[in-house]
MDAnalysis code that builds the backbone (N, CA, C; Angstrom):
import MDAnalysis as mda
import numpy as np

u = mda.Universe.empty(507, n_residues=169, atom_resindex=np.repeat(np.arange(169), 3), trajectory=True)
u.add_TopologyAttr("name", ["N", "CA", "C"] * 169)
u.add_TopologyAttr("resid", np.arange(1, 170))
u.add_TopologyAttr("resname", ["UNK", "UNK", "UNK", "UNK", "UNK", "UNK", "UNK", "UNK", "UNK", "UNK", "UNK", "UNK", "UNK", "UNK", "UNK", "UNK", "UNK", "UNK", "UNK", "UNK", "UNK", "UNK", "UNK", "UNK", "UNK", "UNK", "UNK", "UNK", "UNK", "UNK", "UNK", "UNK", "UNK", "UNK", "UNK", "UNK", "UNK", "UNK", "UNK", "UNK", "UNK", "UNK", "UNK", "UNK", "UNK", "UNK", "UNK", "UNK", "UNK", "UNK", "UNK", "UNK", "UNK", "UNK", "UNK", "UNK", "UNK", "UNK", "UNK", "UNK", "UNK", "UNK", "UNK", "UNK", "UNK", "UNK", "UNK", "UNK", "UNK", "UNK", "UNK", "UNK", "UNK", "UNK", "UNK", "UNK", "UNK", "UNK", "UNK", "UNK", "UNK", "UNK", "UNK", "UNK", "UNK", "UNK", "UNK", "UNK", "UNK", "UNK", "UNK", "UNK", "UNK", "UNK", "UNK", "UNK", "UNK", "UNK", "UNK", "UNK", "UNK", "UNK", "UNK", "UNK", "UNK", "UNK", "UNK", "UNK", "UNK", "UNK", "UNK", "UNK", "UNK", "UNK", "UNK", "UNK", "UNK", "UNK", "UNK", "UNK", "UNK", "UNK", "UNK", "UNK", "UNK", "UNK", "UNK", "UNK", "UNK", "UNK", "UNK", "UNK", "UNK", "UNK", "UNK", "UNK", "UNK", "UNK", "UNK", "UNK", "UNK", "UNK", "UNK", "UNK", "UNK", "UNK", "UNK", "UNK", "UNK", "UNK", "UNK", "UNK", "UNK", "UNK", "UNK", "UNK", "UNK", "UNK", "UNK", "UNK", "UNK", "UNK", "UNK", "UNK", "UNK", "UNK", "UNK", "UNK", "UNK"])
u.atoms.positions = np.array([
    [150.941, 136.556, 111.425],
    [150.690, 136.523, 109.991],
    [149.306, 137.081, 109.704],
    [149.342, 137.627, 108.653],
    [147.984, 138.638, 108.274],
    [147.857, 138.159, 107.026],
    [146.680, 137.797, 106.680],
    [145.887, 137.546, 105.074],
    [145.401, 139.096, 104.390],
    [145.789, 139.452, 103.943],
    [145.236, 141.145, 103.529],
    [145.100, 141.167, 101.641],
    [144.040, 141.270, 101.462],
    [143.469, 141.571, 100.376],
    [142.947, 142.659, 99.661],
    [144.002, 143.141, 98.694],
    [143.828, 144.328, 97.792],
    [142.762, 143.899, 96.878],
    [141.582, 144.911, 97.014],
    [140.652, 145.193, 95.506],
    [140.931, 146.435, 94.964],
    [141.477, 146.116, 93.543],
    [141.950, 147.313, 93.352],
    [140.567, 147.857, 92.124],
    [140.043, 149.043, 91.832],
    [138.614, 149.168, 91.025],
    [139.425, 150.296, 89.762],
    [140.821, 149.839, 89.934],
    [141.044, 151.053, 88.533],
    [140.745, 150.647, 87.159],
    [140.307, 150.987, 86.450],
    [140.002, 150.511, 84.855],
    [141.835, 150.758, 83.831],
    [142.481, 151.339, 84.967],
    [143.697, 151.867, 83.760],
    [144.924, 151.468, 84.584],
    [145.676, 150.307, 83.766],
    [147.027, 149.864, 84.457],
    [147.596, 150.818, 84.757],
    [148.797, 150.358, 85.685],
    [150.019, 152.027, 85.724],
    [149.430, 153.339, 85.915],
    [147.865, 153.646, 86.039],
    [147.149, 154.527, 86.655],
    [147.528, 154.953, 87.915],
    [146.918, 156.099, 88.568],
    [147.100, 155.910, 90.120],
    [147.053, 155.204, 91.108],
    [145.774, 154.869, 90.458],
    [145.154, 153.720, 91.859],
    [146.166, 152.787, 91.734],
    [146.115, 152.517, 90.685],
    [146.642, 150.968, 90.525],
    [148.509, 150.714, 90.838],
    [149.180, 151.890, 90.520],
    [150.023, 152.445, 91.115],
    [150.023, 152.386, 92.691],
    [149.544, 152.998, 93.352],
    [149.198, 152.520, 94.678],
    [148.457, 151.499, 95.002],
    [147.838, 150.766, 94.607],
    [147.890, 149.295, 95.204],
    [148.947, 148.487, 95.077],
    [149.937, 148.547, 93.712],
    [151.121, 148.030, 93.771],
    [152.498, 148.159, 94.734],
    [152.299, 149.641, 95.647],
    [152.885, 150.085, 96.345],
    [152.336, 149.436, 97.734],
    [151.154, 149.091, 98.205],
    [150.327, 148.843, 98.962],
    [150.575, 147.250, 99.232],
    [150.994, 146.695, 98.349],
    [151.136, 145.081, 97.675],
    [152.349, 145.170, 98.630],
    [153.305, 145.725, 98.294],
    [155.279, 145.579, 98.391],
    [155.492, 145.532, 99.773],
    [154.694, 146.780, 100.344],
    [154.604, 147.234, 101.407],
    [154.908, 145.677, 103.096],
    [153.373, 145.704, 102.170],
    [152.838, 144.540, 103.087],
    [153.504, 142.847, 102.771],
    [154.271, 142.919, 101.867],
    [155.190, 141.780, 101.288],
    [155.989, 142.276, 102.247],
    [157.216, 142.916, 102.297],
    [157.866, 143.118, 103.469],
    [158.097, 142.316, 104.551],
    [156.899, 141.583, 105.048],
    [156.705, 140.663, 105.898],
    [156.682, 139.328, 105.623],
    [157.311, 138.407, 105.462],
    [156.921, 137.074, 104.168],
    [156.561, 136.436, 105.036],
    [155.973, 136.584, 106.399],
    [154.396, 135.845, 106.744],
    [153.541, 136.367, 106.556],
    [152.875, 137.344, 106.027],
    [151.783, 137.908, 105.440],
    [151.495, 136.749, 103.777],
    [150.671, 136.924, 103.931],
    [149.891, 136.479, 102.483],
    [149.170, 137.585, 102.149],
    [149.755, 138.261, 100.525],
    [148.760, 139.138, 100.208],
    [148.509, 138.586, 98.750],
    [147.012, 138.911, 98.600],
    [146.330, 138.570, 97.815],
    [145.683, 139.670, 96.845],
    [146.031, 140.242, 95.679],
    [145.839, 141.090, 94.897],
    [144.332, 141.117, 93.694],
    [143.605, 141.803, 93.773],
    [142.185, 141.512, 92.986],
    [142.264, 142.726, 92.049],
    [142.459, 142.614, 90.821],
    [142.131, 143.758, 90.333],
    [140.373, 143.266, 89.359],
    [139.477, 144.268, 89.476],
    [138.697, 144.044, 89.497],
    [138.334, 144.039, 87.794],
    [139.277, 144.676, 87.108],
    [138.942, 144.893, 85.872],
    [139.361, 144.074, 84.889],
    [140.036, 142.965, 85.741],
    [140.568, 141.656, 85.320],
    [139.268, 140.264, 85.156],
    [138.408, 140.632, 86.215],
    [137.385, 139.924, 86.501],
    [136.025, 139.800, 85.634],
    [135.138, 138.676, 86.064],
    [134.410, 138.467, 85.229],
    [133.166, 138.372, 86.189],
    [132.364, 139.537, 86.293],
    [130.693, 139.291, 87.432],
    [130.102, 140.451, 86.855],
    [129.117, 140.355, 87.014],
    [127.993, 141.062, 86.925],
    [127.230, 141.499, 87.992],
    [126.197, 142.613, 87.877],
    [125.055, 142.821, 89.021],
    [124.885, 142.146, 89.667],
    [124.622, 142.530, 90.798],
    [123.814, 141.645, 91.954],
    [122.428, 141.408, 91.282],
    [121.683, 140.563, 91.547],
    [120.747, 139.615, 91.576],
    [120.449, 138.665, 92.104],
    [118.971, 138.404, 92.278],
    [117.983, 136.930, 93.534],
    [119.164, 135.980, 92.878],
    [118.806, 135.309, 91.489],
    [119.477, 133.997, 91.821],
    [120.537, 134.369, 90.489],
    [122.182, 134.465, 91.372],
    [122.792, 135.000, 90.486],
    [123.970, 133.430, 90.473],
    [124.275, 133.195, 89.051],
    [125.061, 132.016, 88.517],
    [126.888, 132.663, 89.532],
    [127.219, 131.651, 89.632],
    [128.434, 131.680, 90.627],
    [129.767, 132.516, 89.506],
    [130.661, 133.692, 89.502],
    [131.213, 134.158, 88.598],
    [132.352, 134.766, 89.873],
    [133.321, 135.152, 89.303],
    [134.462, 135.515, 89.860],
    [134.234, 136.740, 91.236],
    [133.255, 137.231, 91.264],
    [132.729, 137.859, 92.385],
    [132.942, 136.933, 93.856],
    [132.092, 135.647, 93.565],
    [131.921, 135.082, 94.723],
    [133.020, 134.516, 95.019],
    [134.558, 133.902, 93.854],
    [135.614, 133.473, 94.454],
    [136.186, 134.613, 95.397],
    [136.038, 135.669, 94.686],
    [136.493, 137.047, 95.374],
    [136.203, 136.792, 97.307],
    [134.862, 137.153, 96.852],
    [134.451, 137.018, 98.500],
    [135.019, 136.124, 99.642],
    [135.157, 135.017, 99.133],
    [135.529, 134.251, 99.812],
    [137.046, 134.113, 100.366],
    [138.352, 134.982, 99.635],
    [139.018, 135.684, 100.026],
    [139.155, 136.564, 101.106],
    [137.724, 137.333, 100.534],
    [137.626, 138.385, 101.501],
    [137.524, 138.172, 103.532],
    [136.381, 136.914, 103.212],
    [135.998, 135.940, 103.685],
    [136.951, 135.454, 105.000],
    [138.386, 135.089, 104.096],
    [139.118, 134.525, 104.701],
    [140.550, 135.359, 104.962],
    [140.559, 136.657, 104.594],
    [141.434, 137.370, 105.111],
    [141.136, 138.159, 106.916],
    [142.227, 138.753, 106.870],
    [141.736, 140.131, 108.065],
    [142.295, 141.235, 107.621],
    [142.826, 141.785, 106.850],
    [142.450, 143.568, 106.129],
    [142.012, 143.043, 105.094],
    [141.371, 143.878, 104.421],
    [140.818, 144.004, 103.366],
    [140.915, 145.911, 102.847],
    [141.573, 145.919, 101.714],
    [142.178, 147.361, 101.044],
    [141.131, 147.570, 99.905],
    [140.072, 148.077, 99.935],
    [139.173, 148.824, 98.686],
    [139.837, 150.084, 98.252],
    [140.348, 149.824, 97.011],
    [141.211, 150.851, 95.729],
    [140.198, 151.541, 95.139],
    [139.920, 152.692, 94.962],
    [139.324, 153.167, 93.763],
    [139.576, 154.698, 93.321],
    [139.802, 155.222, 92.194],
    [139.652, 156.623, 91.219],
    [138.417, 156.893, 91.939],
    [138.369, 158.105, 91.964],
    [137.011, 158.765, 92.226],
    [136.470, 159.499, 91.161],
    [135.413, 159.309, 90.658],
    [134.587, 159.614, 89.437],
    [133.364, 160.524, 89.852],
    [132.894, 161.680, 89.398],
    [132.167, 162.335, 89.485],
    [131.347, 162.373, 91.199],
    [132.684, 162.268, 92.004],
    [132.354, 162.391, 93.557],
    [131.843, 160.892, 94.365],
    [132.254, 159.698, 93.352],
    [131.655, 158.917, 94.038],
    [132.965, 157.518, 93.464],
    [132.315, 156.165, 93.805],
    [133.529, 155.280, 93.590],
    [133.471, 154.748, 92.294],
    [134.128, 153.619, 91.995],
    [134.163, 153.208, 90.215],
    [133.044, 152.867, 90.196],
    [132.545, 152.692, 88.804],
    [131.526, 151.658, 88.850],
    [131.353, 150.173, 89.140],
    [132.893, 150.022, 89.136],
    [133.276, 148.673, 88.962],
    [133.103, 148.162, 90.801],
    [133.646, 149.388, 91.325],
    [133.495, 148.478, 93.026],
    [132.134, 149.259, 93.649],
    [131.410, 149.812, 92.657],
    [130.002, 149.899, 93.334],
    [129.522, 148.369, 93.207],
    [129.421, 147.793, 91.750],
    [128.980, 146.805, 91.719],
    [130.010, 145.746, 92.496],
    [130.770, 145.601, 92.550],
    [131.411, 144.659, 93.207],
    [130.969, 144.126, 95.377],
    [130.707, 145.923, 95.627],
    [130.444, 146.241, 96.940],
    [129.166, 145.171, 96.758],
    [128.579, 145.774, 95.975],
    [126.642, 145.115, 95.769],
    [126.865, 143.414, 95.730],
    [127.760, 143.151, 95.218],
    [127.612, 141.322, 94.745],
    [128.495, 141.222, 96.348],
    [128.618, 141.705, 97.316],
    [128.849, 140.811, 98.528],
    [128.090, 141.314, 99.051],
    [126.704, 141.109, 98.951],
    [125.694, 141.031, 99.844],
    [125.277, 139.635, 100.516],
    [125.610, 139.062, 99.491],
    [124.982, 137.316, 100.052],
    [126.276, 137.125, 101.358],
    [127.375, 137.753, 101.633],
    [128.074, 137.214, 102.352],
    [129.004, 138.374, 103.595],
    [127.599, 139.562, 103.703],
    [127.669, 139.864, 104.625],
    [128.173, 140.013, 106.069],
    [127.315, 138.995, 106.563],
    [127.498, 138.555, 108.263],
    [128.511, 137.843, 108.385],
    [129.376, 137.196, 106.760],
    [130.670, 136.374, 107.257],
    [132.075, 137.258, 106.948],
    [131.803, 138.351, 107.128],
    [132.860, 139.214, 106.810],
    [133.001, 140.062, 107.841],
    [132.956, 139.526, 109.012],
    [133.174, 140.382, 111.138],
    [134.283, 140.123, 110.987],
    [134.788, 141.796, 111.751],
    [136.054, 141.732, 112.436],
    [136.577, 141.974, 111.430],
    [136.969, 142.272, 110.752],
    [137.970, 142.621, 109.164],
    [138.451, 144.049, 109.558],
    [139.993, 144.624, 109.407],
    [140.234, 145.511, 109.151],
    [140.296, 146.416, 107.828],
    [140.106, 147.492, 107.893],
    [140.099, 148.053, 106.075],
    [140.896, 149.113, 105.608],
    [141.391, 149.573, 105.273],
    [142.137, 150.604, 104.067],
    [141.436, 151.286, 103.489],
    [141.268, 152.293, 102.962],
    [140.638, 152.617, 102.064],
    [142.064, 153.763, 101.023],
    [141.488, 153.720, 99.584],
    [142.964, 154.320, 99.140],
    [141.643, 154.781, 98.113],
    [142.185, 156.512, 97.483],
    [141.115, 156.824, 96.505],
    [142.162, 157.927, 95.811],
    [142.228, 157.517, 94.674],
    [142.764, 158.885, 93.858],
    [141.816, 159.557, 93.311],
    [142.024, 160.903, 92.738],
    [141.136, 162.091, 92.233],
    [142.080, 163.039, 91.673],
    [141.551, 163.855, 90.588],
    [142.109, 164.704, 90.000],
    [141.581, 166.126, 91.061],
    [140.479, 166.055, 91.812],
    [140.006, 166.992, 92.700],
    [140.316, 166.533, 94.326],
    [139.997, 167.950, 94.985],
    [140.984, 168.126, 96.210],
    [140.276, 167.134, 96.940],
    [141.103, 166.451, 98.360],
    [140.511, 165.969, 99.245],
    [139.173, 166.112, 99.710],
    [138.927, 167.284, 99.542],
    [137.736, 167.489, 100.810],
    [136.534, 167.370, 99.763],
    [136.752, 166.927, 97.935],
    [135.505, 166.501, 97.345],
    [135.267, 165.122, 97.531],
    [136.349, 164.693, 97.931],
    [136.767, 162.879, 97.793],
    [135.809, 162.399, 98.943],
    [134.885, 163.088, 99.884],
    [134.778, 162.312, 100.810],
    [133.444, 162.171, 100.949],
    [132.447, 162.180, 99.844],
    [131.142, 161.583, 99.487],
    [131.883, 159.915, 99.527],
    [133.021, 160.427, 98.442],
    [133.380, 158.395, 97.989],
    [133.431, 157.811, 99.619],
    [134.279, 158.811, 100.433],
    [134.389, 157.785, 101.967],
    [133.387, 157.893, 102.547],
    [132.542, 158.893, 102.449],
    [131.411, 158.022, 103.111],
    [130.701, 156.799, 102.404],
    [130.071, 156.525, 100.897],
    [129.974, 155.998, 100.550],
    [130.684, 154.239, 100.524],
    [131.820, 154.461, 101.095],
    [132.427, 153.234, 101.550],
    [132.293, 152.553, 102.470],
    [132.164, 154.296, 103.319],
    [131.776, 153.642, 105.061],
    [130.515, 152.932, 104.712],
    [129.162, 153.039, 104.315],
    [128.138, 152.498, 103.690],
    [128.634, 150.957, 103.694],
    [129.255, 150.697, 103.182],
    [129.633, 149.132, 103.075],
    [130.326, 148.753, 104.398],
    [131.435, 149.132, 105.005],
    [131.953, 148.437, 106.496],
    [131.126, 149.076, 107.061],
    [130.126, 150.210, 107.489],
    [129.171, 149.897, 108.381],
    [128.253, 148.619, 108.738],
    [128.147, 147.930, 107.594],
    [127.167, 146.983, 107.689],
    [127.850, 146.111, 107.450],
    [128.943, 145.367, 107.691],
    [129.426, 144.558, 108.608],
    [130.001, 144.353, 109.697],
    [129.446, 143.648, 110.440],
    [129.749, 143.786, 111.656],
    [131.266, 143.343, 112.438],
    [131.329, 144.383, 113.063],
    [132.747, 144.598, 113.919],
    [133.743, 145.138, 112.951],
    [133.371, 145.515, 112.167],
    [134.895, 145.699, 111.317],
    [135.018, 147.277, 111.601],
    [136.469, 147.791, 110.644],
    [137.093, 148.577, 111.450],
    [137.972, 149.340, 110.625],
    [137.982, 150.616, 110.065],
    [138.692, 151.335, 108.880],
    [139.637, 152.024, 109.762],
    [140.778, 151.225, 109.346],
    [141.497, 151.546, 110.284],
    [142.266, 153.313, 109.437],
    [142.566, 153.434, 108.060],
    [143.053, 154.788, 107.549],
    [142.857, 154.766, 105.991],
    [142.131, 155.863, 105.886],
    [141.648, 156.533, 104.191],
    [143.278, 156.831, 103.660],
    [143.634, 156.742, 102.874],
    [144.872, 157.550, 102.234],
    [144.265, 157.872, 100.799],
    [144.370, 159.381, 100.612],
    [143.848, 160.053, 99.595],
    [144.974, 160.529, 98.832],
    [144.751, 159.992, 97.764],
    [145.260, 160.748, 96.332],
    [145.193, 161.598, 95.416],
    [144.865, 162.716, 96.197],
    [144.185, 163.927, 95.981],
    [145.086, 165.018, 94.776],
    [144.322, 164.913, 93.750],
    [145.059, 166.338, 92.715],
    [145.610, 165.388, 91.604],
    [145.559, 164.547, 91.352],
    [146.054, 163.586, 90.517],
    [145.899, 163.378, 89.580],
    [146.096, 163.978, 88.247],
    [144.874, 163.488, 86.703],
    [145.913, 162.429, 85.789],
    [147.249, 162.871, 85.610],
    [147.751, 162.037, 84.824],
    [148.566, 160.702, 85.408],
    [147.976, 160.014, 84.715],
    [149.185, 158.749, 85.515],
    [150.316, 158.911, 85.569],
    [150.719, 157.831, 86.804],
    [151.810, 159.007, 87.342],
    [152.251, 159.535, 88.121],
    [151.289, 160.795, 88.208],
    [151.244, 161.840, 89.010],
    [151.223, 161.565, 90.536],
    [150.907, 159.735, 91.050],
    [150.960, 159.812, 92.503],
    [152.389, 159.140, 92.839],
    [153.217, 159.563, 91.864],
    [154.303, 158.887, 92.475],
    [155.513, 159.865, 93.387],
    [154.933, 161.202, 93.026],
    [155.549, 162.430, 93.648],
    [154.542, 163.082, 94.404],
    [153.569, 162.640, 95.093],
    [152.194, 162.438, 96.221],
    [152.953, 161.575, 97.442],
    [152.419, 162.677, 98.593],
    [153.169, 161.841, 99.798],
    [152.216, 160.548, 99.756],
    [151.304, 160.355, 99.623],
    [150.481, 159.376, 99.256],
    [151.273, 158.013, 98.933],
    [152.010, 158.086, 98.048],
    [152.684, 156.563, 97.413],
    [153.827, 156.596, 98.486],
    [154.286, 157.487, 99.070],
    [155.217, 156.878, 100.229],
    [154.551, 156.326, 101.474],
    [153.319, 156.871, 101.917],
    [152.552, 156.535, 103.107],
    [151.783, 155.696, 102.990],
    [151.548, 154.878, 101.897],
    [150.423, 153.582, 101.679],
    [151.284, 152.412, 101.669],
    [152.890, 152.518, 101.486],
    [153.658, 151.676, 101.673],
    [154.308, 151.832, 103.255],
    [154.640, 152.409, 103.862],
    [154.815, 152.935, 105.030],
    [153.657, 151.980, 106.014],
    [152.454, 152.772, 106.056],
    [151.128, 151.542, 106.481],
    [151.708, 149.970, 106.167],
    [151.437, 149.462, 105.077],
    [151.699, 148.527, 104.630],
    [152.410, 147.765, 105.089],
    [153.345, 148.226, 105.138],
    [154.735, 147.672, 105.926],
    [155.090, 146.847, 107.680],
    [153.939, 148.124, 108.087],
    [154.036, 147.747, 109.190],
    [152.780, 146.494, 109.649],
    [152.180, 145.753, 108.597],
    [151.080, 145.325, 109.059],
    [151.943, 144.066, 109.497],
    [151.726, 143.384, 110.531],
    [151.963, 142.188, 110.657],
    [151.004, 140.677, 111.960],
])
């Protein structure tokens, strides 16, 4: 049994991303000893990181995170980089760092531009599982060329993020 936790950072339901995290969700249901746990971030209520920051839906987040082993970061790619929403989100799990070893990760990114601009955002991600320790990206799936919602549902993309998915157990 696997705990695996989707953050999904799309601002627009039925969007791509969000489209593929729902695909990403099913996938990994498949298995009904898995527990998956779905975050959409634009549902949520946190703010900036800050010294002494009041406890807000960020930190229940974490503690999810916390207590899973994959963990799936969703995001649109915006002017070559990730939402704003899971920049800040990345930033508010700083306090809980060192308790997030050993985690496997996903990474899923749609774009209206080709793959090979998308991958400031993956490095920029790597930025975050670099600095926790032991963890482990296990596959990027890019949603590359994508502007209207929609559009990733005829993307080998929405067949291969469920495909992954599927097999997690």
């Amino acid at each position: 049994m696997k705990k695996i936790v989707i953050v999904n950072s799309s601002p627009r339901t039925d969007g791509n991303c969000d489209l593929l995290c729902a695909q990403f969700y099913n996938g990994a249901s498949v298995n009904p000893e898995n527990e998956v746990v779905r975050i959409d971030l634009k549902d949520k209520d946190f703010d900036f990181f800050r010294e002494d920051q009041a406890e807000d839906d960020a930190d229940l987040a974490a503690r999810e995170l916390m207590d899973s082993n994959v963990i799936v970061l969703a995001t649109p790619v915006y002017f070559y980089n990730m939402s704003g929403m899971m920049k800040t989100f990345i930033d508010r799990m700083t306090p809980y760092f060192s308790r997030m070893s050993g985690k496997d990760f996903y990474f899923i990114l749609t774009a209206a531009i080709n793959r090979s601009e998308m991958e400031q955002t993956v490095d920029s991600l790597y930025g975050f599982t670099d600095s926790l320790p032991e963890s482990n990206v296990v596959k990027v799936i890019y949603g590359s060329n994508v502007s209207r919602k929609g559009d990733i549902l005829e993307h080998p993309a929405y067949q291969e993020v469920y495909e992954i998915a599927s097999k997690l157990i």
